[in-house]
C-alpha positions in Angstrom: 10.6 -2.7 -8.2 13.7 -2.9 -6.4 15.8 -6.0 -6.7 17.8 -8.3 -4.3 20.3 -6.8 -1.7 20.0 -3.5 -0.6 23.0 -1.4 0.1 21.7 1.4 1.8 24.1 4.8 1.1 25.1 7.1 3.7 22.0 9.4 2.4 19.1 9.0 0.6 18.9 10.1 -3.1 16.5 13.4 -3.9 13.9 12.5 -6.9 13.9 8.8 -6.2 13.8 6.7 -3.2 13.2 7.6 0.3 16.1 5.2 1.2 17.9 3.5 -2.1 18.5 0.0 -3.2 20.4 -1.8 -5.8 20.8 -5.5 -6.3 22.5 -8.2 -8.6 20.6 -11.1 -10.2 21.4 -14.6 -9.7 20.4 -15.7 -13.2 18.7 -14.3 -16.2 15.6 -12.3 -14.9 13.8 -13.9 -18.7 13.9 -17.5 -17.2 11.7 -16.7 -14.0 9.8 -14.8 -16.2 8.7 -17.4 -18.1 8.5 -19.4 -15.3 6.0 -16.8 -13.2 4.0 -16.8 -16.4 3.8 -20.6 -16.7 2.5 -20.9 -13.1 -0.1 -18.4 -14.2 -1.3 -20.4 -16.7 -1.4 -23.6 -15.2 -3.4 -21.9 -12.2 -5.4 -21.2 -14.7 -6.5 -24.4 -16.1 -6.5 -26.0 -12.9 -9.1 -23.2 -11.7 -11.2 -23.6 -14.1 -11.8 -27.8 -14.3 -11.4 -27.6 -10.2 -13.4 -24.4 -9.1 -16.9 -24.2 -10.5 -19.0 -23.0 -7.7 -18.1 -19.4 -6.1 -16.1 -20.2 -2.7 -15.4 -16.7 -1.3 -18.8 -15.0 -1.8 -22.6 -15.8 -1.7 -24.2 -16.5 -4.9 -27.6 -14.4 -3.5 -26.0 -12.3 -1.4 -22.6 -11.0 -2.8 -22.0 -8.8 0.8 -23.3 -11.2 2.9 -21.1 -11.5 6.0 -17.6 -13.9 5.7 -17.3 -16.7 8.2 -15.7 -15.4 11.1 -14.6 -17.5 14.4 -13.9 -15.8 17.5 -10.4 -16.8 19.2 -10.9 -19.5 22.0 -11.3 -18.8 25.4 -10.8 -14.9 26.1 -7.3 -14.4 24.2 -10.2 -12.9 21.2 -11.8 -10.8 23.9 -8.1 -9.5 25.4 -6.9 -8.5 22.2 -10.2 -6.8 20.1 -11.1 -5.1 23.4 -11.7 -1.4 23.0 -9.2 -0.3 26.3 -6.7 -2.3 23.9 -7.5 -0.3 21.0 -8.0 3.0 22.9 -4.4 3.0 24.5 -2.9 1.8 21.4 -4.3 5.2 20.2 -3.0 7.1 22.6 0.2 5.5 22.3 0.5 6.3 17.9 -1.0 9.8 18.6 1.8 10.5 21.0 4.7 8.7 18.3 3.0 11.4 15.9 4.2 14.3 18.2 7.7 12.9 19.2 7.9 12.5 14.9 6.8 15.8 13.9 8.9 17.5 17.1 11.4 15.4 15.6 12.0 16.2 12.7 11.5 20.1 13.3 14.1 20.0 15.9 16.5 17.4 15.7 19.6 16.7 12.6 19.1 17.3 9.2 20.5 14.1 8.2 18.0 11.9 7.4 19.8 8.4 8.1 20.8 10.3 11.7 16.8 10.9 12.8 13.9 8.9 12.9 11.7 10.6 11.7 12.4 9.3 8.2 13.1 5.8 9.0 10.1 5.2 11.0 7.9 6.6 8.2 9.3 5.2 5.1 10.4 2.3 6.2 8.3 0.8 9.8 4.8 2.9 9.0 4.9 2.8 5.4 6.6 -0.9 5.0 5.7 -2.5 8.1 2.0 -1.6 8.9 1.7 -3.4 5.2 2.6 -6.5 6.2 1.6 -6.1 9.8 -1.5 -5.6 8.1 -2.0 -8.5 5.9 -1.0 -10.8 8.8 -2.6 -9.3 12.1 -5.6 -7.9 10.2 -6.3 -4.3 10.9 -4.1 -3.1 13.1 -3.9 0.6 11.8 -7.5 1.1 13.0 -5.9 0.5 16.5 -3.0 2.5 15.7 -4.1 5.5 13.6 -3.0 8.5 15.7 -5.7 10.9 13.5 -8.2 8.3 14.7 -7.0 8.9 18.4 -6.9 12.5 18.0 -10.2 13.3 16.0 -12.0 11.2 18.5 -10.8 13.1 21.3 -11.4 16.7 19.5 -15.0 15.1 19.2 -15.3 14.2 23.1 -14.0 18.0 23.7 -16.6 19.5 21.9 -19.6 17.5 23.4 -17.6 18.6 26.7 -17.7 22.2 25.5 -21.3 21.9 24.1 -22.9 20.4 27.0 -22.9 16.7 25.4 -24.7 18.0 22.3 -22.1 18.7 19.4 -23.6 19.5 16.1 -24.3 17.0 13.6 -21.8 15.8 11.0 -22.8 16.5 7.6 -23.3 13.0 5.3 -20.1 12.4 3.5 -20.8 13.1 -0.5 -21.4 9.6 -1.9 -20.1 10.7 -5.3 -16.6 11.9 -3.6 -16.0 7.8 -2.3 -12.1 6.9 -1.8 -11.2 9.9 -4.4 -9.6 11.9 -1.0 -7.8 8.8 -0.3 -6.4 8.3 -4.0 -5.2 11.9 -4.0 -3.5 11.5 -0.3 -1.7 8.5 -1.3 -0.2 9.6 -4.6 0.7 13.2 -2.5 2.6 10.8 -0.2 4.3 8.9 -2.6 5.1 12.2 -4.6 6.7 13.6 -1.7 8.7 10.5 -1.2 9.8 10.0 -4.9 9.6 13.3 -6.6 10.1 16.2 -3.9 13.9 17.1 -3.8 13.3 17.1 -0.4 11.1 14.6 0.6 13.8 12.1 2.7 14.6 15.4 4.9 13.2 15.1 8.3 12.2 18.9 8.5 9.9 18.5 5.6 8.7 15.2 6.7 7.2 17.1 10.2 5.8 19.9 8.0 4.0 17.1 5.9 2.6 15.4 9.3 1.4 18.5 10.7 -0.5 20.2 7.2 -1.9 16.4 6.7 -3.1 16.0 10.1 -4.4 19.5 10.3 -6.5 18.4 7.2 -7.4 14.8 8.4 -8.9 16.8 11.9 -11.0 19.9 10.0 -12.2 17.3 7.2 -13.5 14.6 10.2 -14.9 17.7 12.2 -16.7 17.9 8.9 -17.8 14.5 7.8 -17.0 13.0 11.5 -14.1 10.8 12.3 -15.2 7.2 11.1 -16.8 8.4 7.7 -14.0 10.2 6.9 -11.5 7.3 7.9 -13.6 4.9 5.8 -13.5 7.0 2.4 -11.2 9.8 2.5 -8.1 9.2 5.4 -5.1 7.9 2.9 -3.4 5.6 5.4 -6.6 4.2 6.9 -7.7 3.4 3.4 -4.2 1.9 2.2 -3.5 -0.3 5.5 -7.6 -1.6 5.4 -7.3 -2.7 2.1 -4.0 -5.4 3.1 -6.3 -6.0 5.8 -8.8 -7.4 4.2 -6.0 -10.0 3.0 -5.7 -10.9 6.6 -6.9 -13.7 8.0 -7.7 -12.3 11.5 -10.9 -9.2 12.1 -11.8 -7.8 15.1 -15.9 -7.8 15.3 -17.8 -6.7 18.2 -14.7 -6.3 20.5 -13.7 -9.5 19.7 -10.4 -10.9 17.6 -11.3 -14.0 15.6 -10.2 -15.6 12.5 -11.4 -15.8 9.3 -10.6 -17.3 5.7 -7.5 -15.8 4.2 -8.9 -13.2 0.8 -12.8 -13.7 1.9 -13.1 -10.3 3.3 -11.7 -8.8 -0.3 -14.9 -10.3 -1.8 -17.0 -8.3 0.5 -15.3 -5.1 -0.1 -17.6 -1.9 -1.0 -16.6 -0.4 -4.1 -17.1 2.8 -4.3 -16.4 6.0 -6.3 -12.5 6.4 -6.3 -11.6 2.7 -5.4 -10.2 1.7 -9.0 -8.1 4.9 -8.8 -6.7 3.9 -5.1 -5.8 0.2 -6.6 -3.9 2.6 -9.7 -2.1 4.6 -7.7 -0.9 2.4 -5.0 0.6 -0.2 -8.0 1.7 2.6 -10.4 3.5 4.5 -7.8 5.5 1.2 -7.5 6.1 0.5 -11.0 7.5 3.8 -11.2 10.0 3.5 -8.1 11.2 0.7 -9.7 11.3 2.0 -13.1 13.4 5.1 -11.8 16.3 3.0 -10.9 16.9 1.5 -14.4 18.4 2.8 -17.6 15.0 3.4 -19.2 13.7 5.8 -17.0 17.4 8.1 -17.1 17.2 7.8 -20.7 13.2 9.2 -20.5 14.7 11.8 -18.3 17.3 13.4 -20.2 15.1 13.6 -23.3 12.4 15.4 -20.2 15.1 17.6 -19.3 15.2 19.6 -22.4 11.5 20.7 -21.9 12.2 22.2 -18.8 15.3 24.3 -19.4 13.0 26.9 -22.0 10.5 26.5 -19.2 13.6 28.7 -17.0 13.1 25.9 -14.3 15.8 24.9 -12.2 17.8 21.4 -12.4 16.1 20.3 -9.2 12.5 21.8 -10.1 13.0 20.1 -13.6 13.8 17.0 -11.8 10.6 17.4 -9.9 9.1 18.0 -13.0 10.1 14.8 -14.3 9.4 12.7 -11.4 5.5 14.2 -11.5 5.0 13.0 -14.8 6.8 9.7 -14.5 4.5 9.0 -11.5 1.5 10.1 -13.7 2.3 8.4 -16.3 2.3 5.0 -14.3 -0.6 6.0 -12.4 -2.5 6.3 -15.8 -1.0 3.1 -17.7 -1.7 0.9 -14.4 -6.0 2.2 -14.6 -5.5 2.1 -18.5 -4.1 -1.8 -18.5 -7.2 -2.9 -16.3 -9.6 -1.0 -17.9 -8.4 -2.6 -21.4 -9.1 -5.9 -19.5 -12.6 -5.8 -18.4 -13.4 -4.3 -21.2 -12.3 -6.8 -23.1 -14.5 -9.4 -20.6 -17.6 -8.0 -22.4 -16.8 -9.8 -25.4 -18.3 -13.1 -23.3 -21.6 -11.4 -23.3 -24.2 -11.6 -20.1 -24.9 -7.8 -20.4 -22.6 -6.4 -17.7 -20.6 -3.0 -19.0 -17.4 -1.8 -18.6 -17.5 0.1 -15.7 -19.8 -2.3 -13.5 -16.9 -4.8 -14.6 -14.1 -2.3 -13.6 -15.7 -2.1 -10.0 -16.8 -6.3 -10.1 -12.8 -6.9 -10.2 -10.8 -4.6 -8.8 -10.7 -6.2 -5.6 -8.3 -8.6 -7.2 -5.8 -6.0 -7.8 -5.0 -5.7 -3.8 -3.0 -8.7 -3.7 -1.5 -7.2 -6.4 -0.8 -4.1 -5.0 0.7 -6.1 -2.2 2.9 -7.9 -3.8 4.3 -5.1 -5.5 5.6 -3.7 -2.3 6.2 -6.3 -0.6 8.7 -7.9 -3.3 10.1 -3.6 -4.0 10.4 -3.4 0.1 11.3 -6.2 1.5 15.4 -5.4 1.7 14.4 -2.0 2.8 12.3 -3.3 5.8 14.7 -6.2 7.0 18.0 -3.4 6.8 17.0 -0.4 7.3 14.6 -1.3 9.3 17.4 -2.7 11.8 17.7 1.1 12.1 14.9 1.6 14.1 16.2 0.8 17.1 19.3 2.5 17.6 17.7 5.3 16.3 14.7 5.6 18.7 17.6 5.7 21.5 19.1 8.8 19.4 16.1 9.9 17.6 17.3 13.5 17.3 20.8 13.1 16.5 22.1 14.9 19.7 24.2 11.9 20.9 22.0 10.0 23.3 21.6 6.8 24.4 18.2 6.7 25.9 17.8 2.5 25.6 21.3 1.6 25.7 20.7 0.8 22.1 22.7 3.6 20.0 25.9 1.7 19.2 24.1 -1.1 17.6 24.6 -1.7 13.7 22.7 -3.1 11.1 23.2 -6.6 10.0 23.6 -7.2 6.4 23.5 -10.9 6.5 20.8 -11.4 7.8 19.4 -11.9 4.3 21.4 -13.6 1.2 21.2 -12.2 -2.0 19.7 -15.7 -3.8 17.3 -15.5 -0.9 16.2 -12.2 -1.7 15.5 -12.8 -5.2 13.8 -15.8 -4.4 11.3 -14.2 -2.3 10.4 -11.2 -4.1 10.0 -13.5 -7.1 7.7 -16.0 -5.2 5.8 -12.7 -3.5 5.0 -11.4 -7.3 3.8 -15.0 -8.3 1.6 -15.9 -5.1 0.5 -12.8 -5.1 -0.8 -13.1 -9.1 -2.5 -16.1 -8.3 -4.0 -15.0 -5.6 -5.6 -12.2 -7.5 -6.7 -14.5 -10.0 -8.5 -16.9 -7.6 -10.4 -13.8 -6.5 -11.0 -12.8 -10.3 -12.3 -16.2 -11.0 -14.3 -16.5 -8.3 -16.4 -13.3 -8.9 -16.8 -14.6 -12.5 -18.5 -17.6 -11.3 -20.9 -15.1 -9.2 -21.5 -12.9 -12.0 -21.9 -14.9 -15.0 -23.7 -18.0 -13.4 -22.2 -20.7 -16.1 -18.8 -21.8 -15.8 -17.4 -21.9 -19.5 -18.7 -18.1 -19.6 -17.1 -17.3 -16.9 -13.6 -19.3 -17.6 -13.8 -17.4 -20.6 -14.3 -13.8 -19.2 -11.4 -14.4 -17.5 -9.0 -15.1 -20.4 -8.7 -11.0 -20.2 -8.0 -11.4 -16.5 -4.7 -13.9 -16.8 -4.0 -11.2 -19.5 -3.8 -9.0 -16.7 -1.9 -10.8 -14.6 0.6 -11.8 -16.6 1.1 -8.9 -18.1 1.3 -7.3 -14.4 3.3 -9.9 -13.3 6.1 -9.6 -16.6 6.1 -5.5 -15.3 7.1 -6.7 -11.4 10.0 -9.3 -12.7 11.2 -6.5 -15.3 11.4 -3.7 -13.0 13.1 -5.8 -10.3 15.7 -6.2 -13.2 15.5 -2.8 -14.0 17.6 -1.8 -10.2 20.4 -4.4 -11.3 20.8 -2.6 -14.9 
């Protein structure tokens, strides 16, 4: 992670960040170590003399349905009505075009164009916590959604209302599509040399949306956006943090975490939760003295190889993000493996899918604490840009002289934040970890002591976030 002002340079970096960051610490990062650690613990305890009956999930029915309130009087009906949803559609597919005409046509330089600010910084950053405090909202807003619906209302048009039958989506393939879309996003942001240039942005929309509509003419368009569409994966997992649903064409609330105790695990889903917190770890890692140290001693495997500084560089970066990937699913699995120790006959990989629910808030946190400076500037970007968002000089919103304000966010403040993200976010994980326990294993001292592998986990995860938010800073 990223730590606590962001400066953002006059162009973004190739082979790390979409839009860079650096930041000074106020004290020794080791002290609110210790202290995120402490608060771990004593959540700990204080779960397990305080919470001995399961509170987010039914005891018989583990996916019965979470308590769910409709909003009072019709502002629930207003707002989770389907004309709502369909012209928000319309609206994202339309943003898709003007992105991908965008960045095809207008300036090269990235901080000049929207293209890359809006995706990096509003879609990528913003629909995340959009997500976790409005509740789904990409499902309103996914432009493949809009378009692979409308592709299926001109074929029944074409076909005389009577389009053939989608084929039944492979259970065995699960959220693996998603995994691999993800990490290829992430890859082009942190390890393509060109991957902050608005030209290959639009050439990324257009081959993933190409793919997106010929695999949901396949699978059809809410199958596929359940298991295999990336974004729609990404953004419904923070969504499930939320404390608002739409059901029925209705808005309504919910408790906060409930609907991660309901969540379907299915092939694919631990390797999601892998990528989307090792892909972080390794943004932040790139920034700090280990990683350059890593990559000089990587460099001198490329140069027999006859590859190029910038291809080695890519080189690098693939393998870094790997790497991460791979110790992220390696740390969890060494955790619930080590929960069989406590007996009750469950094995490691019915554990592996029992828990990793309580990695989302994890995964949250992670980009919420490495983002958050990223959003709040650069994200001040958006709206001169959108007034200019080809670089030719316009003015279409009387908006294009406006700067970004710097102050709007302290540096102390900062670090305060994206500390307190990392440990709410920890504990938040374990409350869900300890409350499946008490669902699986029945007895409470079994359970409490399944879940001494668990606060391993999270402390362990939560040492990595404070570390790599130092690392920025070294």
């Amino acid at each position: 992670m990223l730590a606590a002002v962001t400066v953002l340079g006059p162009a973004a970096t190739a082979h790390a960040h979409g839009l860079v960051q650096r930041a000074d610490l106020p004290i020794p990062e080791w002290l609110f170590g210790w202290a995120a650690a402490v608060v771990l613990v004593v959540s700990f305890v204080a779960m397990a003399v305080l919470w001995q009956e399961p509170r987010y999930e039914d005891v018989r029915s583990p996916l019965a349905p979470a308590r769910w309130r409709p909003l009072p009087g019709r502002v629930g009906r207003i707002l989770g009505s389907p004309r709502i949803d369909t012209a928000s559609q319309v609206v994202a597919a339309g943003l898709l075009v003007v992105l991908i005409v965008g960045g095809l046509a207008g300036t090269e330089v990235a901080q000049a164009n929207l293209t890359p600010t809006f995706v990096y910084v509003v879609f990528w950053v913003g629909l995340a916590f959009a997500s976790v405090l409005l509740g789904d909202v990409f499902h309103a807003l996914n432009p493949w959604r809009a378009l692979g619906r409308a592709g299926a209302w001109a074929v029944r048009q074409t076909r005389g209302g009577s389009p053939p039958s989608p084929r039944a989506y492979p259970a065995r393939l699960g959220r693996w599509p998603a995994a691999a879309g993800l990490f290829a996003f992430t890859w082009l942001e942190l390890a393509h040399g060109g991957g902050e240039h608005p030209e290959s942005l639009a050439i990324a929309a257009a081959v993933y949306t190409a793919i997106t509509l010929g695999a949901m003419s396949v699978y059809g368009v809410e199958p596929w956006l359940r298991n295999g569409e990336a974004f729609s994966v990404y953004f419904g997992l923070f969504a499930r943090i939320a404390p608002l649903e739409v059901r029925d064409g209705t808005l309504g609330r919910r408790r906060p975490l409930e609907a991660l105790a309901r969540l379907e695990v299915t092939p694919g889903t631990v390797a999601v939760l892998s990528v989307m917190i090792g892909t972080v770890t390794y943004d932040g890692l790139s920034s700090g003295q280990v990683w350059k140290d890593v990559q000089k001693a990587l460099d001198g495997l490329w140069e027999p190889l006859g590859l190029s500084v910038d291809a080695g560089l890519t080189a690098s970066a693939t393998l870094g993000m790997l790497a991460a990937v791979a110790l992220v699913a390696a740390f969890y699995r060494l955790g619930v493996s080590g929960m069989r120790s406590v007996g009750g006959g469950l094995d490691t990989d019915r554990l592996a899918r029992a828990f990793v629910h309580s990695l989302v808030p994890i995964a949250l946190v992670y980009v919420a604490a490495h983002y958050l400076t990223l959003l709040v500037f650069q994200g001040q970007a958006t709206w001169f840009l959108m007034s200019d968002p080809l670089g030719r000089g316009w003015d279409l919103f009387g908006t294009a002289s406006a700067s970004i304000d710097y102050g709007v966010l302290s540096q102390n403040l900062t670090w305060y934040l994206q500390v307190g993200f990392v440990v709410v976010g920890h504990v938040c994980g374990l409350a869900l970890a300890h409350d499946r326990a008490l669902a699986l294993y029945g007895a409470s001292r079994r359970a409490v002591r399944s879940q001494y592998w668990m606060l391993s986990v999270m402390v362990g995860f939560t040492t990595l976030a404070l570390w790599l938010l130092a690392q920025a800073g070294a």
